[in-house]
C-alpha positions as CSV (number, residue, x, y, z in Angstrom):
1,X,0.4,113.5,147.1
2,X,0.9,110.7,149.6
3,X,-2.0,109.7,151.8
4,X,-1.6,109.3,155.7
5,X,-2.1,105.4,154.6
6,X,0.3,105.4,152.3
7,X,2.9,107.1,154.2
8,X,2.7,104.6,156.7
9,X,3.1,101.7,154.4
10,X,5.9,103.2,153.1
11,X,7.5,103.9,156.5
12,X,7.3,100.4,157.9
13,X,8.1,98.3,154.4
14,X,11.2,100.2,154.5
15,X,11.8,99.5,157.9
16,X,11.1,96.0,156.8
17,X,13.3,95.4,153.9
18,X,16.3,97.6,155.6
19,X,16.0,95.5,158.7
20,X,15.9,98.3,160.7
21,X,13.1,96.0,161.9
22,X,14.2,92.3,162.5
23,X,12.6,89.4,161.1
24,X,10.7,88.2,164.6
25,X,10.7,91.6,166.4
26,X,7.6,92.6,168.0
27,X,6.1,96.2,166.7
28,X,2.8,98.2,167.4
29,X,0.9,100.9,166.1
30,X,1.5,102.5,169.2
31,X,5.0,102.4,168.4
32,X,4.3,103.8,164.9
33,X,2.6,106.6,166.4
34,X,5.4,108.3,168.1
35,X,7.9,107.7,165.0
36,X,5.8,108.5,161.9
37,X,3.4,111.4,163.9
38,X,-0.4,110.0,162.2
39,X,-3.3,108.7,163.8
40,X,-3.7,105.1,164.4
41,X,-5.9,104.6,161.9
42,X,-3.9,105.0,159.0
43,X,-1.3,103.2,160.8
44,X,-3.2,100.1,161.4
45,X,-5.1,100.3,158.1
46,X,-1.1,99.8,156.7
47,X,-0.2,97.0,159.4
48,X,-3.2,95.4,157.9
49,X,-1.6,95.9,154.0
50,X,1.6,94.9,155.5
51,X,0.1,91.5,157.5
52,X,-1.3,90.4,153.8
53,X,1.6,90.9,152.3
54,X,3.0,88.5,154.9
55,X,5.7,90.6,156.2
56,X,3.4,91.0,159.2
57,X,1.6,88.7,161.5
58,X,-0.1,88.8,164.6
59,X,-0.7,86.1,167.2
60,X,-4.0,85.8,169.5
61,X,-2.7,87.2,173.2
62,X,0.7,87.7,172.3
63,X,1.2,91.0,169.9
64,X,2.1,91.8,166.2
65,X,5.3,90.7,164.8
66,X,7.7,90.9,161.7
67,X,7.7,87.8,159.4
68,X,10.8,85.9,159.5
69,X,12.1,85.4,156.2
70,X,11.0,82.4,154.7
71,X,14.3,80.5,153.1
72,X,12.1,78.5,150.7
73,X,10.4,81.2,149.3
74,X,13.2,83.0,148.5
75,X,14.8,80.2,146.9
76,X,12.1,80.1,144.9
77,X,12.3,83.7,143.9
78,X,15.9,83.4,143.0
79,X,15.4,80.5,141.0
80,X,12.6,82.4,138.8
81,X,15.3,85.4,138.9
82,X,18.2,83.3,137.7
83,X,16.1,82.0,134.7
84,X,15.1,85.1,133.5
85,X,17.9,87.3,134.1
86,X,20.2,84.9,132.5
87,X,17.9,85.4,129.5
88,X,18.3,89.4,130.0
89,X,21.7,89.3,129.8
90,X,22.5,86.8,126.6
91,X,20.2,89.6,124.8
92,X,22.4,92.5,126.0
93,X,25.4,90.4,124.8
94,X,24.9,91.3,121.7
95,X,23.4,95.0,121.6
96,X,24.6,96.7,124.6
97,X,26.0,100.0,123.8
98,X,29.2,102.3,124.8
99,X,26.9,104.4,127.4
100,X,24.8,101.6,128.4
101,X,28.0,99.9,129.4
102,X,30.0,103.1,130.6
103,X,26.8,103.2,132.9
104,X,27.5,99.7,134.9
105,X,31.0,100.5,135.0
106,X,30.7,103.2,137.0
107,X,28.2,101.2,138.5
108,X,30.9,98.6,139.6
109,X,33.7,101.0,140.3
110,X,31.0,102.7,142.9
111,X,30.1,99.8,144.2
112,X,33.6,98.8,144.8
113,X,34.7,102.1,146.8
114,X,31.8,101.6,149.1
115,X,32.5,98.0,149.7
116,X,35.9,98.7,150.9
117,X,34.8,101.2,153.0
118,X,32.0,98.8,154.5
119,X,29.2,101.2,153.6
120,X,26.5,98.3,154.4
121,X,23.5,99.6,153.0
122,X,24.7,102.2,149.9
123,X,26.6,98.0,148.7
124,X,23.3,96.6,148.6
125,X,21.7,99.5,146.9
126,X,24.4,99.7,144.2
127,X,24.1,96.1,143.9
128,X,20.4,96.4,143.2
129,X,20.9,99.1,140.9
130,X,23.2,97.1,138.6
131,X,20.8,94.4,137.9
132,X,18.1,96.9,137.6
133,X,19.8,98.6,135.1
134,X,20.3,95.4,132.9
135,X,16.4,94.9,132.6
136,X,15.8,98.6,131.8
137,X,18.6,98.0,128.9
138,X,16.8,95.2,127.3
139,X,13.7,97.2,128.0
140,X,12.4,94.7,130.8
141,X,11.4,97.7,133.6
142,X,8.3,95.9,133.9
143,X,10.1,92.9,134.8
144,X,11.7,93.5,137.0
145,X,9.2,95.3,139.0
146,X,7.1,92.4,138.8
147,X,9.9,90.3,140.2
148,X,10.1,92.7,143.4
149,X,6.5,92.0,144.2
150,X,7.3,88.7,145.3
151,X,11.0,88.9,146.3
152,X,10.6,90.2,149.8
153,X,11.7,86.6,151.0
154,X,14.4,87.2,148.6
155,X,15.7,90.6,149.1
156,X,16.1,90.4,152.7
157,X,18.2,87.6,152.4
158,X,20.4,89.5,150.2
159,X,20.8,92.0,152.3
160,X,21.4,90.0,155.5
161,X,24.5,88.7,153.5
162,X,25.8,92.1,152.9
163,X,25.7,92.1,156.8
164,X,27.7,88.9,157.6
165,X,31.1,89.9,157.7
166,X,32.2,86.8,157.5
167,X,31.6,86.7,153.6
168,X,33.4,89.4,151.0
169,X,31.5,92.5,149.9
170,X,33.8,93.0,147.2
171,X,32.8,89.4,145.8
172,X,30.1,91.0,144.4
173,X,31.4,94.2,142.8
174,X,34.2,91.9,141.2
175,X,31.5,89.5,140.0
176,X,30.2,92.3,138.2
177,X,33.0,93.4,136.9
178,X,33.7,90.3,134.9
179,X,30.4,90.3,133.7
180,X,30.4,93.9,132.2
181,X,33.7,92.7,130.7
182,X,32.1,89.6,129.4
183,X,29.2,92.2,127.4
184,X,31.8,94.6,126.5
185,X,33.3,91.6,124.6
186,X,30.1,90.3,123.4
187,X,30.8,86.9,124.7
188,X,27.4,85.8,124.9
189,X,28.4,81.7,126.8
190,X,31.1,83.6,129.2
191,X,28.8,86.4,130.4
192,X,26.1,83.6,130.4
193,X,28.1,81.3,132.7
194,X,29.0,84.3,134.3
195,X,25.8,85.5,135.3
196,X,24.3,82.2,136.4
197,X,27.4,81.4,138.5
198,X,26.8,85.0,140.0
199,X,23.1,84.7,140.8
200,X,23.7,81.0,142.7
201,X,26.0,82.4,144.7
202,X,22.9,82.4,147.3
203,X,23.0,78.6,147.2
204,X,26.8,78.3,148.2
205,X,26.4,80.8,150.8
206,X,22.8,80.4,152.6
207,X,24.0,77.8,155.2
208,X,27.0,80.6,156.4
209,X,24.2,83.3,156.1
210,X,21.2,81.1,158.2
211,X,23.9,79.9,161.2
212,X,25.0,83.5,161.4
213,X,21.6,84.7,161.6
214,X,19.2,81.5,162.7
215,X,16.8,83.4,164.2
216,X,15.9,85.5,161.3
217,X,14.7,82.4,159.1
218,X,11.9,80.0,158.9
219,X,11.5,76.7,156.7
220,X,15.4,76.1,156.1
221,X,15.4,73.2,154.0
222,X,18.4,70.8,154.6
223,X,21.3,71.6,151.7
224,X,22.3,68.2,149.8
């Protein structure tokens, strides 16, 4: 059963990583009171969690804030991601089976009919779940988990460009698309390509995403 700790935690990192509270907003435990109905205790005992995690952080005299995300870092993360998840896949080429694959198609097709419809947040989670699904495949859970304990930076990045209208949603269900076609033809360099191309799509399209949102991000580093 969940702790009053715990449900607070859980309450604000998802307000977090939705963006349902802004990189740079200001937010109290008074605040968290009213919403999530627990004592401050338990509330601040999570803002403390929260401010280690560095999603939080508080300035002398001036309040309690929500970390902007921090461009390098999740460059960094998607670099480490790209490595490994290029490795995933070139495994899958060659054993992926009829229901593992029958799985991301739907995967895609779902992903598609929600893009079109602009359905924001259920594109990002659909997105997620097809790369999830390709570590669980090659038996990697573990992996990937691991990988969302640092990709905070990362995933709220990802999900600030699902919000830019200026850039396609349905780049990325057709991205995905070729690459389930690449695995259902076991073409281990296309889907390899593939996936690498797909996963570096955040360094062709950070600039448009950090001038549409500037004041979401800290330590931008200059593009060559």
């Amino acid at each position: 059963m969940q702790n009053l700790q715990d449900k607070a935690y859980n309450y604000i990192y998802e307000r977090i990583m939705n963006l349902r509270l802004q990189p740079g907003q200001q937010v109290s435990d008074l605040q968290f009171v009213k919403e999530i109905d627990v004592s401050r205790t338990p509330i601040r005992e999570a803002m403390l969690r929260l401010r280690r995690e560095e999603l939080l952080y508080s300035m002398a005299q001036s309040g309690t804030f929500v970390t902007k995300i921090d461009m390098q870092k999740a460059l960094d993360a998607q670099y480490v991601r790209r490595v490994i998840e290029t490795a995933i896949i070139q495994t899958l080429s060659a054993d992926i089976d009829a229901n593992e694959l029958d799985e991301l198609i739907k995967i895609v097709i779902d992903q598609r009919r929600v893009a079109e419809a602009k359905l924001l947040d259920q594109t990002f989670a659909l997105d997620n779940l097809f790369h999830k699904r390709l570590y669980q495949f090659a038996n990697k859970d573990n992996v990937w988990q691991w990988l969302q304990s640092f990709s905070n930076d990362l995933n709220r990045y990802r999900l600030l460009r699902v919000y830019d209208e200026n850039l396609p949603l349905t780049l990325l269900s057709n991205e995905h698309k070729r690459i389930v076609d690449a695995l259902t033809a076991h073409d281990t360099d296309r889907v390899t390509q593939l996936m690498t191309d797909h996963l570096n799509l955040m360094l062709k399209e950070r600039a448009e995403v950090a001038a549409r949102f500037p004041e979401f991000f800290k330590n931008v580093p200059e593009q060559n």
